[in-house]
C-alpha positions in Angstrom: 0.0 0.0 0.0 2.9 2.4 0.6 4.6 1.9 -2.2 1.4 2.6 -4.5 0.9 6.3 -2.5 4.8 6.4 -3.3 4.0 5.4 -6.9 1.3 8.3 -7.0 3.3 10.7 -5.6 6.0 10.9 -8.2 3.7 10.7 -10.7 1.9 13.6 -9.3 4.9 15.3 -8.8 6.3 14.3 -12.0 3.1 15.5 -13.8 3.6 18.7 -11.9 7.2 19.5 -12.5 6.2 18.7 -16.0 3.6 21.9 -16.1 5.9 24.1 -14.5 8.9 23.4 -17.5 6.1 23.8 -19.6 5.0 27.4 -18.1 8.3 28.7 -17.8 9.4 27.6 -21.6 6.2 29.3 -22.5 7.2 32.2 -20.4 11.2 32.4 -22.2 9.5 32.3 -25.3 7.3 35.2 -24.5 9.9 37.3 -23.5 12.1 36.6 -26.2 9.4 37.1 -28.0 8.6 40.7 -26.6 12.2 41.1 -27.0 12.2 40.8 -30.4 9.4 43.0 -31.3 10.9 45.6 -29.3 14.3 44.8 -31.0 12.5 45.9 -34.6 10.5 48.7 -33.2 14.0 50.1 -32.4 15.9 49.1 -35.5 13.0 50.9 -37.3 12.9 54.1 -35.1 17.0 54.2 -35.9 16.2 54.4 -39.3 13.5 56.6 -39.4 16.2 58.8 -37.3 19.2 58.4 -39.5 16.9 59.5 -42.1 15.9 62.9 -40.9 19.3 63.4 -39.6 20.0 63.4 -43.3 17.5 65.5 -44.2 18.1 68.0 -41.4 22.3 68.0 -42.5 21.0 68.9 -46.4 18.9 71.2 -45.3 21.5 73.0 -42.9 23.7 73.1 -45.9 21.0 74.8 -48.3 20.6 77.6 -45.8 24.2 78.0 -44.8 24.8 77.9 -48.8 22.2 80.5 -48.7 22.8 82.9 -46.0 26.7 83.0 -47.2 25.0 84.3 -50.7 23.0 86.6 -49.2 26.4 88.3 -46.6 27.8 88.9 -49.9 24.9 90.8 -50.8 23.4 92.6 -48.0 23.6 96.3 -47.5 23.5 95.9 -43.6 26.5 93.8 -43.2 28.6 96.5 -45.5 27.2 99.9 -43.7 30.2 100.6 -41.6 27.8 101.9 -38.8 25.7 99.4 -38.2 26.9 98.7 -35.2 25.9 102.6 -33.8 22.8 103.1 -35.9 19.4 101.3 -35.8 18.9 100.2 -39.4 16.3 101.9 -41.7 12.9 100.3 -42.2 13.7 100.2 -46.3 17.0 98.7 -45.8 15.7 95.9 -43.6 13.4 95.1 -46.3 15.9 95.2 -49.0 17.5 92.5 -47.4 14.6 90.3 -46.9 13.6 87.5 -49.6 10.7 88.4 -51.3 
């Protein structure tokens, strides 16, 4: 009689241990899983990034391309006094694109 409780105890404990591998690879799974998917949401967000970084540096070269055509050009940077003087309304506007 003791030997058959015996008997049903390992299997009982056997069947259990058994569920519990099974939850915890089902758990490792899941978070590799979750992992993963955050792993790619990342790798996308990177790109996304690299890309306007891209855009952002062409477009900092346009308007620095731009402003240095525009020094050569503007009246205000060649008055000699436009450090004492407050500009004229007309030159201000001269400058300005239109």
């Amino acid at each position: 009689f003791q030997s058959h409780e015996e008997d049903d105890r390992k299997v009982r404990r056997r069947e259990k241990n058994r569920v519990a591998a099974q939850r915890s690879r089902k758990k490792q799974t899941q978070k590799a899983d979750k992992l993963h998917e955050e792993y790619e949401s990342l790798e996308q967000e990177n790109t996304s990034l690299k890309r306007e970084i891209g855009k952002l540096t062409d477009e900092m070269k346009h308007l620095s391309e731009v402003l240095k055509d525009h020094e050569k050009i503007c009246p205000l940077l060649h008055c000699t006094m436009n450090f004492v003087t407050v500009p004229r309304p007309d030159a201000l506007t001269s400058c300005l694109p239109r």
